[in-house]
N, C-alpha and C positions, 0 to 999 in steps of 0.2 A: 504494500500500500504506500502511496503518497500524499503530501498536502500541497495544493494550489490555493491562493487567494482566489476566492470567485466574485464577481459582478456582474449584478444582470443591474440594468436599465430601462427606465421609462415603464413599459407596460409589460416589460417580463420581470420587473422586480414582487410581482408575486409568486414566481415560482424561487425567489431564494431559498436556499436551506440559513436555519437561523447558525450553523456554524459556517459559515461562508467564506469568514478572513484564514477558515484552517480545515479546507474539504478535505476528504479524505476521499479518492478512486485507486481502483487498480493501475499498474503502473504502465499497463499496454493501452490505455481508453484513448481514443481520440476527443475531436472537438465534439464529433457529430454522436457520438456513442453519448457524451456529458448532456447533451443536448437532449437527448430518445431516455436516458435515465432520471434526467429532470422532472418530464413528463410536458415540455416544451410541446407544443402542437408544429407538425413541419410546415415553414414557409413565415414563421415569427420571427427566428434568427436572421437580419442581415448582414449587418458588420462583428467580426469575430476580431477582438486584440489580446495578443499575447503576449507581456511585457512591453506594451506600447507599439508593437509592429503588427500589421494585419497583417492575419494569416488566413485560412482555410478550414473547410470541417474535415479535412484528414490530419491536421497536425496533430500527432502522438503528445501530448500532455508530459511533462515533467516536472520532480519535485522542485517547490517553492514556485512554480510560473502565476506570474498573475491574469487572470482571465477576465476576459471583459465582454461579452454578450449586448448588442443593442438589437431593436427593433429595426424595421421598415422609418423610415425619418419622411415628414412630409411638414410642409411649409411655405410658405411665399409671401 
């Protein structure tokens, strides 16, 4: 097992877990697995940051990463 910071935003900060600053997954999960075990509905997730860099729903997860989850962004 490992710990990541997790953050979800906007209208996915309902599915935080209340231990979030110290999640605890297996050490092979990707983005898109954290995503389907959240209980995230698909096509909520659109911007994925990992350590400040946007990445992908394949990136493999590693300990201490920080994770940052937004929605769809709309405005004008």
């Amino acid at each position: 097992m490992i710990k990541i910071d997790l953050r979800l935003f906007v209208t996915l900060s309902g599915y935080l877990p209340e231990n979030n600053e110290c999640f605890e997954i297996h050490g092979d999960t990707t983005v898109e697995k954290l995503v389907r075990d959240l209980g995230i509905p698909d096509g909520l997730v659109k911007l994925i940051f990992i350590n400040g860099k946007r990445q992908d729903r394949t990136y493999i997860l590693k300990e201490g990463d920080r994770v940052g989850l937004f929605p769809p962004v709309g405005g004008g």
